[in-house]
PyMOL Python script that loads the backbone (N, CA, C, O; Angstrom):
from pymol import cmd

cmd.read_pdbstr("""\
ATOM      1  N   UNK A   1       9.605  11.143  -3.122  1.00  0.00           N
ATOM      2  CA  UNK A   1       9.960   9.969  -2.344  1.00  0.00           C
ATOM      3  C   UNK A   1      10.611   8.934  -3.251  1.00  0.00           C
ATOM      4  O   UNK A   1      10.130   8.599  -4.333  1.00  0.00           O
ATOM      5  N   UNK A   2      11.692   8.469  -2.756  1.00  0.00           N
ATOM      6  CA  UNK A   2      12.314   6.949  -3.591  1.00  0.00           C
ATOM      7  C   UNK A   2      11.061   5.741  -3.452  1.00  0.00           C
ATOM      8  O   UNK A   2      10.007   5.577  -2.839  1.00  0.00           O
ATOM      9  N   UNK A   3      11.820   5.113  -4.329  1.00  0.00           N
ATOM     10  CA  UNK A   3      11.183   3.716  -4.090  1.00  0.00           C
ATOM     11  C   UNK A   3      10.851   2.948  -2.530  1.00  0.00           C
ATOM     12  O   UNK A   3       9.830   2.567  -1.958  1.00  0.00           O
ATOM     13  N   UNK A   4      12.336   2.965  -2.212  1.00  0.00           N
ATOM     14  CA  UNK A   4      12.483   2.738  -0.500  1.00  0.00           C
ATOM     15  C   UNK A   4      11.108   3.500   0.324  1.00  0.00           C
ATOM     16  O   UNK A   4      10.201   3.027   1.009  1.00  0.00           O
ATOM     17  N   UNK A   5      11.388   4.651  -0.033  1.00  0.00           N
ATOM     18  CA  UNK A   5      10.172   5.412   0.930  1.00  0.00           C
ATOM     19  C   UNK A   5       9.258   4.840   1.034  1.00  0.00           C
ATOM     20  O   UNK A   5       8.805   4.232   2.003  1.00  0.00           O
ATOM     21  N   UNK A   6       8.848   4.994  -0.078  1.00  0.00           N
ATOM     22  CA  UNK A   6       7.155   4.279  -0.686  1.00  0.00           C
ATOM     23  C   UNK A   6       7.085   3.204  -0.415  1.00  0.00           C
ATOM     24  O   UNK A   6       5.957   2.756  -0.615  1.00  0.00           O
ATOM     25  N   UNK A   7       8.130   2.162   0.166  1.00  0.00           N
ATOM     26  CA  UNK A   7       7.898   0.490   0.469  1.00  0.00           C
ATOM     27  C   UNK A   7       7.720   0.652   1.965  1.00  0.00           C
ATOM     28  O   UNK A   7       7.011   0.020   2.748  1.00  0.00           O
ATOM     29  N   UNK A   8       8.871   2.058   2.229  1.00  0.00           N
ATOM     30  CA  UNK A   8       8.147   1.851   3.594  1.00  0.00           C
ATOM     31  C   UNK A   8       7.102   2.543   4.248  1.00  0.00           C
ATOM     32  O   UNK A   8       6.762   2.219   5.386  1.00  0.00           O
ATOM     33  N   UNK A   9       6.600   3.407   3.672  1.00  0.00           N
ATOM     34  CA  UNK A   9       5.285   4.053   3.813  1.00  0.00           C
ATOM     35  C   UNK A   9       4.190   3.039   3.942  1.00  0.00           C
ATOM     36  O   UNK A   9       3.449   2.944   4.921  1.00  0.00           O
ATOM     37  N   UNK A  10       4.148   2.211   2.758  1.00  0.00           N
ATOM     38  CA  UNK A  10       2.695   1.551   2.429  1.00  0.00           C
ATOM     39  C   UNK A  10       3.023   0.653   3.774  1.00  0.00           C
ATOM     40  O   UNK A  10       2.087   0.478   4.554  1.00  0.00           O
ATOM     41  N   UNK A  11       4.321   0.069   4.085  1.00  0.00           N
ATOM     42  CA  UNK A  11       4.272  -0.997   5.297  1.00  0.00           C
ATOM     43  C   UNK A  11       4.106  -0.539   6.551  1.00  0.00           C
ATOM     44  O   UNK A  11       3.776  -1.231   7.515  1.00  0.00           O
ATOM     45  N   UNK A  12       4.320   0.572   6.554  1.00  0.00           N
ATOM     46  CA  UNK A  12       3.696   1.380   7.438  1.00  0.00           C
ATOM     47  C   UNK A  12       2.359   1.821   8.106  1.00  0.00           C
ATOM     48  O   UNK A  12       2.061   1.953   9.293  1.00  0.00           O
ATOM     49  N   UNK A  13       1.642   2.009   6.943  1.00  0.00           N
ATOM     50  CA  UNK A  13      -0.028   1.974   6.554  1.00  0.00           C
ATOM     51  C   UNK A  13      -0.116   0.190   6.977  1.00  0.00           C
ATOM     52  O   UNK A  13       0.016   0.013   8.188  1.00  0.00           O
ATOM     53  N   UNK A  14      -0.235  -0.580   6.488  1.00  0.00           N
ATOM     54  CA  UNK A  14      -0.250  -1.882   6.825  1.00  0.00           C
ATOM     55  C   UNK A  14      -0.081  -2.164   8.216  1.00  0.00           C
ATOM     56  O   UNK A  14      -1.101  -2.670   8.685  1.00  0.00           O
ATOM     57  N   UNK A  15       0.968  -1.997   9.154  1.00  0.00           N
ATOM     58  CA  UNK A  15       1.186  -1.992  10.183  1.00  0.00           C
ATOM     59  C   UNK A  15       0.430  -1.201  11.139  1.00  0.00           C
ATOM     60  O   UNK A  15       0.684  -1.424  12.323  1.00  0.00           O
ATOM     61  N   UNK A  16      -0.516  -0.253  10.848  1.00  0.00           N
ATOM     62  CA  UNK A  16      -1.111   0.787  11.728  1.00  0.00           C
ATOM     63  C   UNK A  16      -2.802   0.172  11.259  1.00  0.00           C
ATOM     64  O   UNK A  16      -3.789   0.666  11.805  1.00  0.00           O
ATOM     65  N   UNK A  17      -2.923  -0.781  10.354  1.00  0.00           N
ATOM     66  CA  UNK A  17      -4.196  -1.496   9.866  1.00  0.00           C
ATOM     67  C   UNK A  17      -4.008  -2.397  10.266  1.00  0.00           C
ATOM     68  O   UNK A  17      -4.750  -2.550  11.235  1.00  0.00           O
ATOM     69  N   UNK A  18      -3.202  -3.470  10.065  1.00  0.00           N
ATOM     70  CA  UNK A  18      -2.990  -5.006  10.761  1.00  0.00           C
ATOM     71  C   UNK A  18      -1.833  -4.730  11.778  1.00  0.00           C
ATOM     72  O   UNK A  18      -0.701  -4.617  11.310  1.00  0.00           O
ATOM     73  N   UNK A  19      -2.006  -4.616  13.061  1.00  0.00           N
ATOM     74  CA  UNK A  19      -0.795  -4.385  13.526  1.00  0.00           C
ATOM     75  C   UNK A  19      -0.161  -5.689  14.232  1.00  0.00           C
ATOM     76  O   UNK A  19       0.893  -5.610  14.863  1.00  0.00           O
ATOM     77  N   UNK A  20      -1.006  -7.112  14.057  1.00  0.00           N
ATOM     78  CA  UNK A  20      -0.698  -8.450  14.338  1.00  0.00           C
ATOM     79  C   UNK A  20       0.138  -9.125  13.131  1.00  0.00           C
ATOM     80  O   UNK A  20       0.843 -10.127  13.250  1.00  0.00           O
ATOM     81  N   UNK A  21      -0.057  -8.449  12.047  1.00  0.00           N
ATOM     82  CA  UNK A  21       0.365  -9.217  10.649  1.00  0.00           C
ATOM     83  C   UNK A  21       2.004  -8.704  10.964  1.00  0.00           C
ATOM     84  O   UNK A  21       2.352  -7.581  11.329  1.00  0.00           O
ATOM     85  N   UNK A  22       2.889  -9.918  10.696  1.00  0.00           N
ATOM     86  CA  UNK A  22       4.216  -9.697  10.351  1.00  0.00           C
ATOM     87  C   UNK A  22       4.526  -9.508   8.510  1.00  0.00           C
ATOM     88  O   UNK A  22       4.108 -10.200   7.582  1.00  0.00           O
ATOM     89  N   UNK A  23       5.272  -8.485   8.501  1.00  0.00           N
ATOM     90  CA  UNK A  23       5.293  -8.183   7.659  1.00  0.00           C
ATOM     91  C   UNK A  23       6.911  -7.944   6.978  1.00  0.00           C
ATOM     92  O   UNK A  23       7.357  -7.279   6.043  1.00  0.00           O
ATOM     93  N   UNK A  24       7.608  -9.060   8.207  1.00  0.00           N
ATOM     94  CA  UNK A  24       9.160  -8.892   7.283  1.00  0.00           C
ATOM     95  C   UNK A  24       9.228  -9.632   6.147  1.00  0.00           C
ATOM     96  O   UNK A  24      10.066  -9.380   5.281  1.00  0.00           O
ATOM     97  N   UNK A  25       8.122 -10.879   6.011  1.00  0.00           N
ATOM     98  CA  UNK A  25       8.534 -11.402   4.641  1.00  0.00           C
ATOM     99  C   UNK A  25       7.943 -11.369   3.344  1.00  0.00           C
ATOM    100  O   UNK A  25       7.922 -12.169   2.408  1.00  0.00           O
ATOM    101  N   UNK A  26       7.290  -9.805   3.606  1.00  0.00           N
ATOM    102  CA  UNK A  26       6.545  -9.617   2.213  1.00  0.00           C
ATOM    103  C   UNK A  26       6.867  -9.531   0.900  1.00  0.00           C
ATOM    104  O   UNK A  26       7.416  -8.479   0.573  1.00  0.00           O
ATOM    105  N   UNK A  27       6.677 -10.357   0.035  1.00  0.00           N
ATOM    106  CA  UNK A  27       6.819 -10.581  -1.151  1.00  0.00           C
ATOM    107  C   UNK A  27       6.388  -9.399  -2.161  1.00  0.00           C
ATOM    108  O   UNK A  27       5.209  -9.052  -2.217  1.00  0.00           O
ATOM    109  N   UNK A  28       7.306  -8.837  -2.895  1.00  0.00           N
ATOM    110  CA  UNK A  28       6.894  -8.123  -3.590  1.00  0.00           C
ATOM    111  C   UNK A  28       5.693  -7.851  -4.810  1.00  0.00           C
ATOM    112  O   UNK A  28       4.904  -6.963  -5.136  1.00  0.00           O
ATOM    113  N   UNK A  29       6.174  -9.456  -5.326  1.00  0.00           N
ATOM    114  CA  UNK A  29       5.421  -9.922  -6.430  1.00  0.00           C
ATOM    115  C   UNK A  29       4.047 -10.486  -5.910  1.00  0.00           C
ATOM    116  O   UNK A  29       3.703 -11.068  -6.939  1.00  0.00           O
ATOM    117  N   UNK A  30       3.388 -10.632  -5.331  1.00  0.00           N
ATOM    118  CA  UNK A  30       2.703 -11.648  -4.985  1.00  0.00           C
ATOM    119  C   UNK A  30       1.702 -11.155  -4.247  1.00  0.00           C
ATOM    120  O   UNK A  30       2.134 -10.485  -3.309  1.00  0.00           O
ATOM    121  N   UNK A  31       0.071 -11.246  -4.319  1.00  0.00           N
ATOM    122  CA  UNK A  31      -0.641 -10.168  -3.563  1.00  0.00           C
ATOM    123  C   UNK A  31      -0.543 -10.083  -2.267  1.00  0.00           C
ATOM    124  O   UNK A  31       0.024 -10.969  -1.627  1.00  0.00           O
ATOM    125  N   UNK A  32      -1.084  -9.001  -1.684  1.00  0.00           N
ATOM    126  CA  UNK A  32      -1.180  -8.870  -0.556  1.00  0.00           C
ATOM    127  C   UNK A  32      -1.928  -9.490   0.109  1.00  0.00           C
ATOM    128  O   UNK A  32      -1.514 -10.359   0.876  1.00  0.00           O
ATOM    129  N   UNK A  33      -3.175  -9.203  -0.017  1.00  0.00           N
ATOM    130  CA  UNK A  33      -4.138 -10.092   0.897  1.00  0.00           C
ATOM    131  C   UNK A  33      -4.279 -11.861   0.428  1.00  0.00           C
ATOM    132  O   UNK A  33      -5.271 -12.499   0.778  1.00  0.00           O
ATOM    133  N   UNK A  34      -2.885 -12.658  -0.588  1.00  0.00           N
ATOM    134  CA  UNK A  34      -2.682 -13.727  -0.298  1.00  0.00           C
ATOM    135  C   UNK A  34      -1.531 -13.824   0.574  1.00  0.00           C
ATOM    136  O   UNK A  34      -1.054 -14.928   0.839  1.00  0.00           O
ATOM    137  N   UNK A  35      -0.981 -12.594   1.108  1.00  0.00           N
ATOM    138  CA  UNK A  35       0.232 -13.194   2.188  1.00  0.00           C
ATOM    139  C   UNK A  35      -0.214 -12.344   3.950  1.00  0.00           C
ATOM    140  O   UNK A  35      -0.129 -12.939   5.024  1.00  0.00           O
ATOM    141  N   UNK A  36      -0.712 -10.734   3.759  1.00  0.00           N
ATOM    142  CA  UNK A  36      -1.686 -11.215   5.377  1.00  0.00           C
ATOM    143  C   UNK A  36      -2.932 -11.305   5.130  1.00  0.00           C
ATOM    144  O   UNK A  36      -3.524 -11.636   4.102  1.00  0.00           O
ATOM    145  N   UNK A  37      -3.345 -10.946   6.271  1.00  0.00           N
ATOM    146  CA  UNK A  37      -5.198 -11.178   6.072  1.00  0.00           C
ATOM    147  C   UNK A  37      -5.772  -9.656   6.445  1.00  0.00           C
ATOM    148  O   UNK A  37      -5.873  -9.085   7.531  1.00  0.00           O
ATOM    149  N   UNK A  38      -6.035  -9.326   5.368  1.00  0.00           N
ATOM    150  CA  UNK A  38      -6.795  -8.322   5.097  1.00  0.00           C
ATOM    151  C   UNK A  38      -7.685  -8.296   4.649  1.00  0.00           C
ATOM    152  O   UNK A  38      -7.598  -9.164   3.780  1.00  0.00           O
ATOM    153  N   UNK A  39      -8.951  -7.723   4.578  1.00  0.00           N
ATOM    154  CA  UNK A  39     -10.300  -8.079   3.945  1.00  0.00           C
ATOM    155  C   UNK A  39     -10.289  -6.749   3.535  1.00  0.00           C
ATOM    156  O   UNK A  39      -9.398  -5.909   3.657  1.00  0.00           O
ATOM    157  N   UNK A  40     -11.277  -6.674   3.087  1.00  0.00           N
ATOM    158  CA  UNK A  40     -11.774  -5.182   2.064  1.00  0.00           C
ATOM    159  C   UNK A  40     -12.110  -3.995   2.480  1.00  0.00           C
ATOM    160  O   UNK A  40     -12.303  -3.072   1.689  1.00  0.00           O
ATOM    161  N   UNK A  41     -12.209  -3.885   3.615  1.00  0.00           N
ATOM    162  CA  UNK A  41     -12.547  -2.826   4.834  1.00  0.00           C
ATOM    163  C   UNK A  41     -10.967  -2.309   4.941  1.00  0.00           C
ATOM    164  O   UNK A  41     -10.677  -1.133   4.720  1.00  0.00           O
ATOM    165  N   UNK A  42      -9.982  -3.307   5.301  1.00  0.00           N
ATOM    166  CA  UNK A  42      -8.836  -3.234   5.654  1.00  0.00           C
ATOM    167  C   UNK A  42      -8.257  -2.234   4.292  1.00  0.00           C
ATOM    168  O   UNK A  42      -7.843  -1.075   4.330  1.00  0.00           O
ATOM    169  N   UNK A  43      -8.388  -3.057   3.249  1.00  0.00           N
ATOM    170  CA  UNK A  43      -8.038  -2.049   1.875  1.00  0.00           C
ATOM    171  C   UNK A  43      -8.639  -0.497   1.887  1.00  0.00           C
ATOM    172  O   UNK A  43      -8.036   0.552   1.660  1.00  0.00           O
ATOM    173  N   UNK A  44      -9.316  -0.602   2.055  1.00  0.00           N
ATOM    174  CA  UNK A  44     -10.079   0.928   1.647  1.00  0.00           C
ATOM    175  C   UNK A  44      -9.313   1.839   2.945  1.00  0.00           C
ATOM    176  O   UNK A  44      -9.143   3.013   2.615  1.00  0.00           O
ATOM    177  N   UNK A  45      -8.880   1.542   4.193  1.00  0.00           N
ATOM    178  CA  UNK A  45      -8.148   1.986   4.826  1.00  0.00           C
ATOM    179  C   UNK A  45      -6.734   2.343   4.773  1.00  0.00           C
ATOM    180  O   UNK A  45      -6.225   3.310   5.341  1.00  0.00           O
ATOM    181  N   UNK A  46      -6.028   1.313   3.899  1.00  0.00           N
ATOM    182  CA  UNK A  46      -5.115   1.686   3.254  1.00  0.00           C
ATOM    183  C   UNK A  46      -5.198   2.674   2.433  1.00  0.00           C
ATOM    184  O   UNK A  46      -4.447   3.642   2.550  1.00  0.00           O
ATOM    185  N   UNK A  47      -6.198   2.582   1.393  1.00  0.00           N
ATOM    186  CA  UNK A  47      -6.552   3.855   0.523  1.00  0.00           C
ATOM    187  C   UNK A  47      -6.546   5.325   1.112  1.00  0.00           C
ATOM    188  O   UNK A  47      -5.975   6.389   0.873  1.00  0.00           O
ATOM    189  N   UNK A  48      -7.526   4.807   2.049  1.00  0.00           N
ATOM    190  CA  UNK A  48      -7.633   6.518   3.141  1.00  0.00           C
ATOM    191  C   UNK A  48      -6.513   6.920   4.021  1.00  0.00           C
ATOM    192  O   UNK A  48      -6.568   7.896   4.770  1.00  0.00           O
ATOM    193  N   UNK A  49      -5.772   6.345   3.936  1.00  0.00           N
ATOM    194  CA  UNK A  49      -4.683   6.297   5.042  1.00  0.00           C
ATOM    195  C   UNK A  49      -3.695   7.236   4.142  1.00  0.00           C
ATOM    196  O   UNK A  49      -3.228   8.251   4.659  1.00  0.00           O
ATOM    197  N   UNK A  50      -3.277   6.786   2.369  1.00  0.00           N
ATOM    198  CA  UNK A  50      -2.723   7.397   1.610  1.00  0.00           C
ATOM    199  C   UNK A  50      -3.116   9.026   0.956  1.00  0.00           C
ATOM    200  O   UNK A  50      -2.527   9.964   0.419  1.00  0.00           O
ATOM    201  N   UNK A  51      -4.614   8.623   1.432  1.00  0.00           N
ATOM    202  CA  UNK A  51      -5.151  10.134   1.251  1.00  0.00           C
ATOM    203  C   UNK A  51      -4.849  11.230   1.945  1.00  0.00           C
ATOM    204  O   UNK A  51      -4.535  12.361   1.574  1.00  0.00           O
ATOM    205  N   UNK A  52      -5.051  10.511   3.538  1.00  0.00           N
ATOM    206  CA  UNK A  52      -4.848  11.182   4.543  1.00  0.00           C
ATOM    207  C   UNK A  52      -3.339  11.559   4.695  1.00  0.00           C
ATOM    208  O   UNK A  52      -3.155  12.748   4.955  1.00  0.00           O
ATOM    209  N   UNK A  53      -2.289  10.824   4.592  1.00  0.00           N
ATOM    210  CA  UNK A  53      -0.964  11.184   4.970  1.00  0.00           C
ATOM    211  C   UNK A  53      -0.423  11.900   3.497  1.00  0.00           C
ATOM    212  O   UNK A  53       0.167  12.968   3.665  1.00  0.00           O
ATOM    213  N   UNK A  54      -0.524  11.551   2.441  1.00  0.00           N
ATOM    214  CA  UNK A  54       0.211  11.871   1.479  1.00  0.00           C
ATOM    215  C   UNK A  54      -0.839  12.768   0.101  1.00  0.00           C
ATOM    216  O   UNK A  54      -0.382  12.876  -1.037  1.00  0.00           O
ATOM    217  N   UNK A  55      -2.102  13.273   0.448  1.00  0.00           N
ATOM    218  CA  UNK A  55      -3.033  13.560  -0.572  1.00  0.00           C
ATOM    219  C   UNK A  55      -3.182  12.976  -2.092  1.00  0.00           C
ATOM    220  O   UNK A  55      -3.600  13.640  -3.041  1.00  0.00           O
ATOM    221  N   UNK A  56      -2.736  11.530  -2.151  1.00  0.00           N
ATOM    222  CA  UNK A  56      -2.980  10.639  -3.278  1.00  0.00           C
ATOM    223  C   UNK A  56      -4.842  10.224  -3.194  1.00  0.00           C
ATOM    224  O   UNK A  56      -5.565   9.910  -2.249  1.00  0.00           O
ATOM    225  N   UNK A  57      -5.056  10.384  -4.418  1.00  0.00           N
ATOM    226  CA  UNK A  57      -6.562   9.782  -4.653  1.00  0.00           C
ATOM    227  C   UNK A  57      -5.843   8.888  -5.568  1.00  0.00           C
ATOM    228  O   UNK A  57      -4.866   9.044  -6.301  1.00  0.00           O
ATOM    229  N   UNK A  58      -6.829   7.646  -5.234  1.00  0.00           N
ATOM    230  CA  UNK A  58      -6.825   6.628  -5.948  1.00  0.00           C
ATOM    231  C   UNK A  58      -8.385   6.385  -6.377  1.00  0.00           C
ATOM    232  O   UNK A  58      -9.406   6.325  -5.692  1.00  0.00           O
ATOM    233  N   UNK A  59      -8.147   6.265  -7.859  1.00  0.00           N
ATOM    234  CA  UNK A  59      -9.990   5.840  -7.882  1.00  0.00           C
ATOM    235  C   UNK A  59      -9.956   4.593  -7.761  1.00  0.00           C
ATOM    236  O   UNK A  59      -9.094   3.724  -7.630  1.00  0.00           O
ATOM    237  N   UNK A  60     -11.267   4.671  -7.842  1.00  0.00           N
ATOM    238  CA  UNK A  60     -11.736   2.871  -7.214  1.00  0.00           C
ATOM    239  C   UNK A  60     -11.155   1.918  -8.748  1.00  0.00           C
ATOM    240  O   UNK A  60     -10.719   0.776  -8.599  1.00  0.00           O
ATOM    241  N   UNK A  61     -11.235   2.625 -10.278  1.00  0.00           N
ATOM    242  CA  UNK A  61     -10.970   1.916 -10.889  1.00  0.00           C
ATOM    243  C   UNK A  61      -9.275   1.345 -10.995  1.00  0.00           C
ATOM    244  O   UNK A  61      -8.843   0.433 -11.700  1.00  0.00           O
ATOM    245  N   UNK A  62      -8.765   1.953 -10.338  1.00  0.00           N
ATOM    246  CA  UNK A  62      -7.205   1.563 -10.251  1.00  0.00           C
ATOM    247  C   UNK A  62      -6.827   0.861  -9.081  1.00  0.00           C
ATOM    248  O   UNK A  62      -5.611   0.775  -8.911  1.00  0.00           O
ATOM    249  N   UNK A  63      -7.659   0.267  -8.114  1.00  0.00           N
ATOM    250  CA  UNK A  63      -7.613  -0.303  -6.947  1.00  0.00           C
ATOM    251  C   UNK A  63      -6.951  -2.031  -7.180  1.00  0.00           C
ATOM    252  O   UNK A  63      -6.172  -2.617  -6.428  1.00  0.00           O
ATOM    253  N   UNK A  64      -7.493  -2.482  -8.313  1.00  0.00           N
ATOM    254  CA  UNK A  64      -6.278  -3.886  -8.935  1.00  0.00           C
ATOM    255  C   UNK A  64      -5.138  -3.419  -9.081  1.00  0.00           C
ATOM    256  O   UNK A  64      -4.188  -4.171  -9.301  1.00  0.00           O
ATOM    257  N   UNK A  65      -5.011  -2.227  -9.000  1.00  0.00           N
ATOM    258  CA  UNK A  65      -3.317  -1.755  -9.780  1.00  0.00           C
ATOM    259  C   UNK A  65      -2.368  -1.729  -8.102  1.00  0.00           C
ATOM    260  O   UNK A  65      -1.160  -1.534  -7.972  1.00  0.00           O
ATOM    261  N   UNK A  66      -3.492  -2.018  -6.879  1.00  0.00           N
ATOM    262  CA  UNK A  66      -2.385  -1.930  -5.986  1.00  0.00           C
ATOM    263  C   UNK A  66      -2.505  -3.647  -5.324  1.00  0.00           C
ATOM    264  O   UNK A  66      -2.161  -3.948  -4.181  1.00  0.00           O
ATOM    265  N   UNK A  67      -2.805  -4.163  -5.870  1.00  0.00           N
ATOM    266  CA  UNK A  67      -2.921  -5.731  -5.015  1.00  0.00           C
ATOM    267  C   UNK A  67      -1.036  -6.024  -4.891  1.00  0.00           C
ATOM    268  O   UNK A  67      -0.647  -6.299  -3.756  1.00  0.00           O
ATOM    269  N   UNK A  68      -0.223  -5.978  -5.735  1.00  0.00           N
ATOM    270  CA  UNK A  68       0.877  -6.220  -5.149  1.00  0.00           C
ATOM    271  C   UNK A  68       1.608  -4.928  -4.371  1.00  0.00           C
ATOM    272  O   UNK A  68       1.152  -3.794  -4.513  1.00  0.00           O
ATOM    273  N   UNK A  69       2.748  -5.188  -3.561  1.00  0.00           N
ATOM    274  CA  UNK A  69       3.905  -4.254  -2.742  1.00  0.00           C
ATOM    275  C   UNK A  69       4.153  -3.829  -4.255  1.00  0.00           C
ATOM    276  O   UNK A  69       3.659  -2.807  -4.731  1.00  0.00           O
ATOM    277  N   UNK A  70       4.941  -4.681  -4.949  1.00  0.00           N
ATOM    278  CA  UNK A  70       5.391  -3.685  -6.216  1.00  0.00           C
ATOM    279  C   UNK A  70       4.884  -3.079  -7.194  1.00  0.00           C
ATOM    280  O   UNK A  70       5.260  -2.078  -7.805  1.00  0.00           O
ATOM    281  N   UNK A  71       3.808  -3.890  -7.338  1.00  0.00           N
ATOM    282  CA  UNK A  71       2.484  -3.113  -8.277  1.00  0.00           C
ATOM    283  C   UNK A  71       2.067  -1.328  -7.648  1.00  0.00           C
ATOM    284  O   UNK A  71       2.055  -0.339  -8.381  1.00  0.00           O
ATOM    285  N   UNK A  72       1.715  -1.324  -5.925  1.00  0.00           N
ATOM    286  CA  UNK A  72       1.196  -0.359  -5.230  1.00  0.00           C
ATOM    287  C   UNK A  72       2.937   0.994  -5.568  1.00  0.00           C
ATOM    288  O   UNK A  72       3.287   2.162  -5.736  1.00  0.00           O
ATOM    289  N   UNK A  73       3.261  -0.034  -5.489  1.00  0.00           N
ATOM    290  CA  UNK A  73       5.060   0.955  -5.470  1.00  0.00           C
ATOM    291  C   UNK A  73       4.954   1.826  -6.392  1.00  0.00           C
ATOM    292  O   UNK A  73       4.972   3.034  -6.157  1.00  0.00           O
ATOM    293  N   UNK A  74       4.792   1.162  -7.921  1.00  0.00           N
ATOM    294  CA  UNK A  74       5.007   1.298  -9.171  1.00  0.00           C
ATOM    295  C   UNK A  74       3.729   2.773  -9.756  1.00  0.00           C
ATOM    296  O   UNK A  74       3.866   3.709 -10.544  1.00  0.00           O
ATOM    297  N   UNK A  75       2.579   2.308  -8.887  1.00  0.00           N
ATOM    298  CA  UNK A  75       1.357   3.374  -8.707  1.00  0.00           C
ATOM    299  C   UNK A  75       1.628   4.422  -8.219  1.00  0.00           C
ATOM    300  O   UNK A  75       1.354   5.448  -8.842  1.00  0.00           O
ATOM    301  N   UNK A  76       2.261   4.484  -6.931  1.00  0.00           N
ATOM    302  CA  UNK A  76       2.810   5.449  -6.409  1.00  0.00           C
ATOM    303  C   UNK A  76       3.583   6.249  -6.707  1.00  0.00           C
ATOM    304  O   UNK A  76       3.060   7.341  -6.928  1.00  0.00           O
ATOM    305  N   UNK A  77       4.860   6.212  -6.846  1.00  0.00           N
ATOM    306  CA  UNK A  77       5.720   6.554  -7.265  1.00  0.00           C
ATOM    307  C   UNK A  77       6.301   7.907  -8.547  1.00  0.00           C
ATOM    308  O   UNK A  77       7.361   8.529  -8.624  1.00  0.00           O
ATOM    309  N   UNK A  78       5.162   7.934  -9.315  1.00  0.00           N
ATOM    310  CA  UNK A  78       5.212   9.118 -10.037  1.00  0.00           C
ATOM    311  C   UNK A  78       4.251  10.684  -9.166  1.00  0.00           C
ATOM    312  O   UNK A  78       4.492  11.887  -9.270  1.00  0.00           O
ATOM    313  N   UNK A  79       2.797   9.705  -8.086  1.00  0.00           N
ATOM    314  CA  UNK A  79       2.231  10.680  -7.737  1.00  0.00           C
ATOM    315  C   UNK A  79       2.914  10.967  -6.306  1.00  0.00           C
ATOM    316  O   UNK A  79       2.314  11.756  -5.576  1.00  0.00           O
ATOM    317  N   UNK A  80       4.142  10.384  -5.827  1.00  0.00           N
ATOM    318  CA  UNK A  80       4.681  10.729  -4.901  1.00  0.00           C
ATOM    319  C   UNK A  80       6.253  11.300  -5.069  1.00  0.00           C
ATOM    320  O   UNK A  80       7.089  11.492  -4.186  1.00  0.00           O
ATOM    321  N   UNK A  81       6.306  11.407  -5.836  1.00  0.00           N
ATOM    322  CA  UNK A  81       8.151  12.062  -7.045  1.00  0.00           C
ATOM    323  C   UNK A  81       8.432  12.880  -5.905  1.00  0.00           C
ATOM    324  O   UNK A  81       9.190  12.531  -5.001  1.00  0.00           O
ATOM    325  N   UNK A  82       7.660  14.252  -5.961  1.00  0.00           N
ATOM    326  CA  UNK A  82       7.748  15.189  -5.436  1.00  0.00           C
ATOM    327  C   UNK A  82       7.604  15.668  -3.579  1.00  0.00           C
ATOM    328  O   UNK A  82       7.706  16.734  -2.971  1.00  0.00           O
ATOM    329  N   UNK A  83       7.331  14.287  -3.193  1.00  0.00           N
ATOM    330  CA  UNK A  83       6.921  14.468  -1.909  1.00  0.00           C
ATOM    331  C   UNK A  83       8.263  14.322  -0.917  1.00  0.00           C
ATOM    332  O   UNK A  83       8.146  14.446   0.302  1.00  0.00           O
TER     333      UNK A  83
END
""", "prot")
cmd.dss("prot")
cmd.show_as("cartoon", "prot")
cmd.util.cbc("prot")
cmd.orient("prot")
């Protein structure tokens, strides 16, 4: 998957978790749950959501490594090359 993919995958996942949150002006840099409202339930769904659609494990210790769009991108992106 490109980069593109993967931005729109995860907003995808986001959208099927918050499906009230607008999400055209998401900031790349900048966390997520300071621009919608997601709580921690909401995260771990994201997590499972990536498990479920794309067989990425994420351990819990790399779970700071996805607080930003570009941070989560940047995570992704080598374990999704091939997809």
């Amino acid at each position: 998957m490109t980069r593109e993919e993967i931005r729109a995958a995860i907003l995808s996942i986001i959208t099927d978790i918050a499906p009230d949150e607008d999400l055209s002006n998401i900031k790349g840099d900048v966390r997520l749950r300071d621009q919608i409202d997601l709580d921690s339930m909401d995260f771990l769904d994201i997590i499972m959501e990536l498990r479920k659609r794309y067989s990425v494990e994420v351990p819990e210790a790399d779970y700071p490594k996805l607080a930003t769009l570009d941070s989560t991108i940047e995570y992704l992106e080598p374990l999704l090359k091939s997809k």
